[in-house]
LUMMI-361215 format. One line per field, with one value per residue: residue in three letters; x, y, z of N, C-alpha, C in turn; chain. Coordinates in nm, 3 decimals. Layout:
<nodes>
type [ala;...] $
nc1 [X;...] $
nc2 [Y;...] $
nc3 [Z;...] $
cac1 [X;...] $
cac2 [Y;...] $
cac3 [Z;...] $
cc1 [X;...] $
cc2 [Y;...] $
cc3 [Z;...] $
mol [A;...] $
</nodes>
This chain:
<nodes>
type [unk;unk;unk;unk;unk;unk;unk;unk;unk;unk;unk;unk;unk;unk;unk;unk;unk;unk;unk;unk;unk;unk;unk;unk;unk;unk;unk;unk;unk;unk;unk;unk;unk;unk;unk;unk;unk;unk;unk;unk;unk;unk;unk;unk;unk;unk;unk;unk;unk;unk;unk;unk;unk;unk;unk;unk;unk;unk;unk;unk;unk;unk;unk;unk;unk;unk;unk;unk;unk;unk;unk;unk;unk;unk;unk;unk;unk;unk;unk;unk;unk;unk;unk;unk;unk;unk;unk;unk;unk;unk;unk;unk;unk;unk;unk;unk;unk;unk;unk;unk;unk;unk;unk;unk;unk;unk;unk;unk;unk;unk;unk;unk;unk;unk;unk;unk;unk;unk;unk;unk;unk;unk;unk;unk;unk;unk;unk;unk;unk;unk;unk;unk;unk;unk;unk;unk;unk;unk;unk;unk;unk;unk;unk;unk;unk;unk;unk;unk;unk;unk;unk;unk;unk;unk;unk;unk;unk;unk;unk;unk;unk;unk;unk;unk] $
nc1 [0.350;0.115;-0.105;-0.367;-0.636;-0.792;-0.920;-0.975;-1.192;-1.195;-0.979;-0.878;-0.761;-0.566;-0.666;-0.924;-1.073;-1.002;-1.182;-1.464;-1.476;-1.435;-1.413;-1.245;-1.202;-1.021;-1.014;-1.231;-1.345;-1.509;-1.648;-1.724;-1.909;-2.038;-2.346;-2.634;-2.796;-2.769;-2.501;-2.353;-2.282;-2.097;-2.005;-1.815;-1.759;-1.707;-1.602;-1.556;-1.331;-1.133;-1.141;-1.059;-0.753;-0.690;-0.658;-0.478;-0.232;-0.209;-0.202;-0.022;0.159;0.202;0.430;0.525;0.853;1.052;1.320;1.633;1.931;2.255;2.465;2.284;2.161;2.412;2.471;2.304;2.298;2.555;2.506;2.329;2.469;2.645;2.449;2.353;2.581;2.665;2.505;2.250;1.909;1.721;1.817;2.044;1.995;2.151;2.243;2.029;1.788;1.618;1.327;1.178;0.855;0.685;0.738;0.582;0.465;0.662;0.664;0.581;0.744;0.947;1.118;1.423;1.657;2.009;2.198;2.085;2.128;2.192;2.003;1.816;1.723;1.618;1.414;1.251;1.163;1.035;0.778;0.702;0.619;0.428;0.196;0.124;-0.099;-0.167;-0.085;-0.156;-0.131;-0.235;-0.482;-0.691;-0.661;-0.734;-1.043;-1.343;-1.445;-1.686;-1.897;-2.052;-1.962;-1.734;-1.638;-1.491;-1.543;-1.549;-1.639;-1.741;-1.816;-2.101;-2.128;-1.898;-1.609;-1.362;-1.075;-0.730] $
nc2 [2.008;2.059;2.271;2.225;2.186;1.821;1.509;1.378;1.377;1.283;1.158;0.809;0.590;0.302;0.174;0.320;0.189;-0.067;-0.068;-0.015;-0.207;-0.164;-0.187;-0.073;0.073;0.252;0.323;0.323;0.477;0.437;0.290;0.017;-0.085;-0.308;-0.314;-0.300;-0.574;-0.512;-0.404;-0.044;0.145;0.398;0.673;0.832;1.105;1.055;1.256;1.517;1.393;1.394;1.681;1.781;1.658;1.748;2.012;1.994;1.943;2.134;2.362;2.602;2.549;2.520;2.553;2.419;2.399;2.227;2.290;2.117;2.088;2.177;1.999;1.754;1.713;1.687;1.449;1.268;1.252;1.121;0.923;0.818;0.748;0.591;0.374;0.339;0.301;0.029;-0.212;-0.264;-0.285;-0.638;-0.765;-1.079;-1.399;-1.437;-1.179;-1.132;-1.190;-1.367;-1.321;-1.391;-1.310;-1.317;-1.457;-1.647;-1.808;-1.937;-2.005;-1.787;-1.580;-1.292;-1.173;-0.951;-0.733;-0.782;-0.560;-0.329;-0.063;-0.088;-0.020;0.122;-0.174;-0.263;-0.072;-0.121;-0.401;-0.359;-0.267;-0.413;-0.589;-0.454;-0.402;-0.624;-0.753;-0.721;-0.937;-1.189;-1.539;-1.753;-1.911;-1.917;-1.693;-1.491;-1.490;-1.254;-1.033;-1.003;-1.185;-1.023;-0.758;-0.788;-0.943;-1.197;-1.243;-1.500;-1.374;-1.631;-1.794;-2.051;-2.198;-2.291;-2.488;-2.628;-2.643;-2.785] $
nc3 [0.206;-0.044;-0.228;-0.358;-0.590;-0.553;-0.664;-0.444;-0.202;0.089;0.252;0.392;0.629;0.639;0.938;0.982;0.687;0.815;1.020;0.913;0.697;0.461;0.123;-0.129;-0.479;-0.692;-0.967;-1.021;-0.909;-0.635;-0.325;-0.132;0.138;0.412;0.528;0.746;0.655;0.421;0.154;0.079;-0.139;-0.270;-0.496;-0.661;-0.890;-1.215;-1.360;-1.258;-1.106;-1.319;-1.446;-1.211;-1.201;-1.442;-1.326;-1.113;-1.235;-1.457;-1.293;-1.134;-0.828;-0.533;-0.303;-0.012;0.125;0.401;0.477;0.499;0.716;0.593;0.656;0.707;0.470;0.341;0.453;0.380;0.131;0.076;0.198;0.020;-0.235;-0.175;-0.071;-0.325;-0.509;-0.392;-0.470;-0.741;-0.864;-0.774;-0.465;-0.388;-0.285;-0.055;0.026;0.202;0.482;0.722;0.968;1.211;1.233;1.469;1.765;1.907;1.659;1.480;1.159;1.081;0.893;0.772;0.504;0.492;0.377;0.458;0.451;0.566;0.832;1.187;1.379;1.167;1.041;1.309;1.302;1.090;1.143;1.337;1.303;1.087;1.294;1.398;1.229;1.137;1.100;0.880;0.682;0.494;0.602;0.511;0.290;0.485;0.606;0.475;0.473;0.584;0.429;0.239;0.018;-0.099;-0.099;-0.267;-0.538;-0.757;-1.085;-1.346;-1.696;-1.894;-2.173;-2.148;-2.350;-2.467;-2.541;-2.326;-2.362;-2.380] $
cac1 [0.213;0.093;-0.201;-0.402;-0.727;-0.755;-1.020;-1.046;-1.295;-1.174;-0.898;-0.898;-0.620;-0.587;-0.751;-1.066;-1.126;-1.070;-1.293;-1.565;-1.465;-1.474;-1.330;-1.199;-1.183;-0.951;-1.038;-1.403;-1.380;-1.608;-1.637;-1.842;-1.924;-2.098;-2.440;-2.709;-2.886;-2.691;-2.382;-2.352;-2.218;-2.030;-1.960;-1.804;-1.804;-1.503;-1.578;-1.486;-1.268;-1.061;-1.127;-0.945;-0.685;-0.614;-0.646;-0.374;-0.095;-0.182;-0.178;0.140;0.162;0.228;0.484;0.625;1.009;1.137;1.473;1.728;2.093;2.372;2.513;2.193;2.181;2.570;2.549;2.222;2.373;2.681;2.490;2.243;2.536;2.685;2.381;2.365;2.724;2.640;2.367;2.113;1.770;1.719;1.930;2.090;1.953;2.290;2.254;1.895;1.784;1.478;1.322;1.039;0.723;0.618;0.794;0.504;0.424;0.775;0.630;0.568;0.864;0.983;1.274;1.516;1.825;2.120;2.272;2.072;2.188;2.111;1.921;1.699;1.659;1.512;1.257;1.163;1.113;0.907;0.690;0.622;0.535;0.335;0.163;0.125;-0.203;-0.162;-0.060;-0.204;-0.039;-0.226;-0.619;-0.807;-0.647;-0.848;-1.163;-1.353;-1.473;-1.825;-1.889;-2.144;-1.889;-1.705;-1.616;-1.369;-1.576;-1.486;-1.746;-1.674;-1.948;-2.107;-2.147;-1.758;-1.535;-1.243;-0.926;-0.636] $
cac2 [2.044;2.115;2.348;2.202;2.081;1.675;1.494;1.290;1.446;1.191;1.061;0.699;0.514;0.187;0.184;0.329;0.123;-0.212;-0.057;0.001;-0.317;-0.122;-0.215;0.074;0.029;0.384;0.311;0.307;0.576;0.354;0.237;-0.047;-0.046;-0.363;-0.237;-0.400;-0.627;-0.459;-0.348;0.061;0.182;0.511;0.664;0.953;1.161;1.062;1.368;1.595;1.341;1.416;1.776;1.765;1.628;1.793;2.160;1.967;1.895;2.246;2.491;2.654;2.437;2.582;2.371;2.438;2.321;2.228;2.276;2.021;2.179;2.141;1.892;1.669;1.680;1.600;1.284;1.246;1.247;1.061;0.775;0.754;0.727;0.491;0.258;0.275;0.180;-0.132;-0.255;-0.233;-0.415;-0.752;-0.870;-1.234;-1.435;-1.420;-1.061;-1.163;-1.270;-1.377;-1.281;-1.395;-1.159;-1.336;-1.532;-1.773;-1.856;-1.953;-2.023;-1.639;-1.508;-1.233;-1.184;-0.846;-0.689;-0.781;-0.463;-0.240;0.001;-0.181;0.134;0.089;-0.274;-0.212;0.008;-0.196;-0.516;-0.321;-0.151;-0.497;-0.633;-0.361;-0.447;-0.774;-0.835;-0.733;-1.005;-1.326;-1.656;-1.894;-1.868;-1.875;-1.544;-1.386;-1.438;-1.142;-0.968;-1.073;-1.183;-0.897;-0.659;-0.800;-1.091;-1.171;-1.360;-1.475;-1.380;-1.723;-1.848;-2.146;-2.324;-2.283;-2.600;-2.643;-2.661;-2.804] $
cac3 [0.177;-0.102;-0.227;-0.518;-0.590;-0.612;-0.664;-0.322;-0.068;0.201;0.235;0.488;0.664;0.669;1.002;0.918;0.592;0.828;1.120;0.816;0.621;0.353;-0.008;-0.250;-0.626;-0.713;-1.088;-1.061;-0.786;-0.554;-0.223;-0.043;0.299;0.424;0.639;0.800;0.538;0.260;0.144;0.086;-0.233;-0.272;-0.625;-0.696;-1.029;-1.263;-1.497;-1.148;-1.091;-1.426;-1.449;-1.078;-1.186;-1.525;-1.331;-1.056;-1.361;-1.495;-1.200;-1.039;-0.755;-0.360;-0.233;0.159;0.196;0.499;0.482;0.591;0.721;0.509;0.751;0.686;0.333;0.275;0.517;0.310;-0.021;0.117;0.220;-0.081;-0.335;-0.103;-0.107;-0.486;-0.520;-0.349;-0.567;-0.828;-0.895;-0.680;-0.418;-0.416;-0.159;0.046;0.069;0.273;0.596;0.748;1.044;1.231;1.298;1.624;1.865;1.923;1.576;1.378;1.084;1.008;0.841;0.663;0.449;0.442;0.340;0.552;0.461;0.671;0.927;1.272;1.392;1.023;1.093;1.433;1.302;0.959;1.195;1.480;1.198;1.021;1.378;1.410;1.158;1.081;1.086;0.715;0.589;0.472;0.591;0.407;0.242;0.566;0.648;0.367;0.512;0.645;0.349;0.228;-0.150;-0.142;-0.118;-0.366;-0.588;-0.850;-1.180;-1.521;-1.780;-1.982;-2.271;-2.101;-2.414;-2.502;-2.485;-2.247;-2.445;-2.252] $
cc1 [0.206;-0.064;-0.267;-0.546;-0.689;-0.865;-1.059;-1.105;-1.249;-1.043;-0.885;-0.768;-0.627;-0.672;-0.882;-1.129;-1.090;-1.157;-1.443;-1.531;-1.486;-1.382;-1.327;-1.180;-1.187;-0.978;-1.176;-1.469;-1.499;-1.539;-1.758;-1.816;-2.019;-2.191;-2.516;-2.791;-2.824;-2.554;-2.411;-2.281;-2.192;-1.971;-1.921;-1.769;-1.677;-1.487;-1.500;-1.348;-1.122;-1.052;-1.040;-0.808;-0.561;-0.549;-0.507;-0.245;-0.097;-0.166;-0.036;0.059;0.255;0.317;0.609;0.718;1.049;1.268;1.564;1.856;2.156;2.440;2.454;2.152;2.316;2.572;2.420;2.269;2.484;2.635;2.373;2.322;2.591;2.629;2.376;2.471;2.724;2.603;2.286;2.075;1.775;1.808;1.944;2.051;2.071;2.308;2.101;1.908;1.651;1.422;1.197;0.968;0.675;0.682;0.747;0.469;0.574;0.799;0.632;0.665;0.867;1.159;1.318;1.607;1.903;2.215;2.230;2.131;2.124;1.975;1.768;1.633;1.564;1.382;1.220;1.094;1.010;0.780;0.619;0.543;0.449;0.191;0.121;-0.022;-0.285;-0.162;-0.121;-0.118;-0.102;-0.417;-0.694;-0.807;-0.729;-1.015;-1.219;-1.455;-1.635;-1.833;-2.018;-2.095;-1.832;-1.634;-1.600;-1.457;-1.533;-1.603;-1.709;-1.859;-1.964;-2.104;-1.995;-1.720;-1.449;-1.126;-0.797;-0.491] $
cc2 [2.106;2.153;2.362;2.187;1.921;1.658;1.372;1.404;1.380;1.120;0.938;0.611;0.356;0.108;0.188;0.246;-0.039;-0.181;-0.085;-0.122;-0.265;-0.176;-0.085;0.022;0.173;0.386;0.384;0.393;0.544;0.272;0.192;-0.076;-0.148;-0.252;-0.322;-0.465;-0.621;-0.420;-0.144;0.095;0.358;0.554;0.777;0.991;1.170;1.184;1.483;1.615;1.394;1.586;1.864;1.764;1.699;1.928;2.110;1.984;2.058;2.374;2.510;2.588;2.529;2.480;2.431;2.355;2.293;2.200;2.199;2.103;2.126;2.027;1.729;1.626;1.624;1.462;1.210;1.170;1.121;0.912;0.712;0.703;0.619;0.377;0.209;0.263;0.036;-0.180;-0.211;-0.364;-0.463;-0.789;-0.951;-1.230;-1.421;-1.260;-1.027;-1.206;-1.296;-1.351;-1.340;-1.290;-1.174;-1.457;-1.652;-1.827;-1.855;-1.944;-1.876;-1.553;-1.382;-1.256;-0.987;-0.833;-0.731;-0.610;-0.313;-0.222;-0.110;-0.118;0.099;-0.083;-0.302;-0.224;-0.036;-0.300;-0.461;-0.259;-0.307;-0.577;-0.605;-0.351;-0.556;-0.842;-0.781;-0.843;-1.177;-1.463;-1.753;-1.829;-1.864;-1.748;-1.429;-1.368;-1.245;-0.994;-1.024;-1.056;-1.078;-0.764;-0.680;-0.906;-1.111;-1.267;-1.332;-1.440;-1.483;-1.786;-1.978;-2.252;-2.359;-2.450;-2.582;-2.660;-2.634;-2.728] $
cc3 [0.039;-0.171;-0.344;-0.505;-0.606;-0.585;-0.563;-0.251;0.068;0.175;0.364;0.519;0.667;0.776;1.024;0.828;0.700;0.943;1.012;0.722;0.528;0.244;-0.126;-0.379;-0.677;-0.853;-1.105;-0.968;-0.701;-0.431;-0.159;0.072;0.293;0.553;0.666;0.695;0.415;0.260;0.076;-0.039;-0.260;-0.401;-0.589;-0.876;-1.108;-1.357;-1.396;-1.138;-1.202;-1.449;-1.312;-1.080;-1.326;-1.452;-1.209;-1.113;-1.412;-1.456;-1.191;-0.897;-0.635;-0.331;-0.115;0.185;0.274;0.469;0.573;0.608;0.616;0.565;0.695;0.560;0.304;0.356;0.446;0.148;-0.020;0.105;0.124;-0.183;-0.261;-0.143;-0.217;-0.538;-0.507;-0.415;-0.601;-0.838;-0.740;-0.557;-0.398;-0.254;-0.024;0.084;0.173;0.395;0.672;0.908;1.100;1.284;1.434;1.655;1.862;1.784;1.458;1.227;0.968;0.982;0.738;0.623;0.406;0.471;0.452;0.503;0.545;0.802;1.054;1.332;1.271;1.060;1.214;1.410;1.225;1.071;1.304;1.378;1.154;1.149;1.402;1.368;1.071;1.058;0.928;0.617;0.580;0.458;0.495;0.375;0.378;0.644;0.561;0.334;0.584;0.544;0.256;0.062;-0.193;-0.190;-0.232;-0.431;-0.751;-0.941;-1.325;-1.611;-1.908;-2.090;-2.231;-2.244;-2.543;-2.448;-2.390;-2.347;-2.348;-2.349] $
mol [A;A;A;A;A;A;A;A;A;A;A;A;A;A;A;A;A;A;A;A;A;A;A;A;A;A;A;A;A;A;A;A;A;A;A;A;A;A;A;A;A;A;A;A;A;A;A;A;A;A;A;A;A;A;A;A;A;A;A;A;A;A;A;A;A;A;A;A;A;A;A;A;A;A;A;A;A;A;A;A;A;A;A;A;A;A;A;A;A;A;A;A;A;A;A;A;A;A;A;A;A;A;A;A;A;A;A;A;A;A;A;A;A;A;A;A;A;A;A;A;A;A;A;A;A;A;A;A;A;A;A;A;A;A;A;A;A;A;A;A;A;A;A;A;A;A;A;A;A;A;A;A;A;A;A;A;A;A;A;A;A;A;A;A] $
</nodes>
C-alpha cells in the first residue's frame, strides 16, 4: 500500500468495464459507456490529472512492507538468479510448448515456456482458462463493441492520389 494522491477516482476491473461495455482511452482520460439511445461520455480533468501526478513523484511516499523470512527470500533469490542463468530475451521455439485452452475446441492454443515449475504451469494454464474469453480467435470475436463507442479512422485528403 501505498499513501499518495493519484489522479484516478475509480479504479475498474476488467469485470466491471465488460459488465458496462465500457471503453477507456488512459491518454485522453475518458471513458464511454454505451446507454440507451446513446453512448455516455466521461472526462476527467488532465490539468488535476498532471498536478496528481507531479505531487505523486514529489512527495515522501508511505510504503507498508510485508516482510518475507529469510528462508523465503534466499530460496527467492536462489531461484531468480537461477532463472536468469538460463536465459535472456526470447525463447527458441524448442524451449516452447503449446497447450490447448479447451478440450472441445482444439483449435485454441496457447504457447508457453517448457521450463516452468509443474506447480507454475498448473496455475498459468488454469488462469488462462480462466480467462479465456479474452482473447480473440479470429475477427468475429471482436464484435460486441458498437462503432458509437468507438472507431478507428484515417483522416486521408479525398482528393489525394493512391501511390502504390
Amino acid at each position: 500500500m501505498v499513501g499518495i494522491n493519484y489522479p484516478y477516482k475509480a479504479i475498474f476491473g476488467r469485470n466491471t468495464l465488460v459488465k458496462f461495455a465500457a471503453v477507456i482511452h488512459q491518454p485522453y482520460l475518458c471513458m464511454k459507456i454505451p446507454s440507451v439511445g446513446r453512448v455516455v461520455t466521461v472526462y476527467d480533468n488532465q490539468e488535476e490529472a498532471r498536478r496528481c501526478e507531479d505531487n505523486a513523484y514529489n512527495t515522501n511516499k508511505t510504503v507498508h512492507v510485508i516482510e518475507a523470512s529469510e528462508e523465503d527470500t534466499k530460496a527467492f533469490v536462489a531461484e531468480d538468479t537461477q532463472r536468469n542463468q538460463k536465459s535472456e530475451g526470447v525463447s527458441p521455439a524448442e524451449h516452447t510448448k503449446k497447450v490447448p485452452l479447451c478440450e472441445d475446441v482444439p483449435d485454441h492454443i496457447v504457447i508457453i515456456g517448457k521450463e516452468l515449475k509443474e506447480h507454475e504451469e498448473a496455475r498459468l494454464i488454469q488462469f488462462l482458462r480462466n480467462n479465456q474469453d479474452v482473447f480473440a480467435w479470429s475477427s468475429s470475436d471482436l464484435r460486441g463493441v458498437s462503432r458509437e463507442v468507438i472507431e478507428h479512422t484515417l483522416i486521408v485528403n479525398p482528393k489525394a492520389k493512391p501511390i502504390k
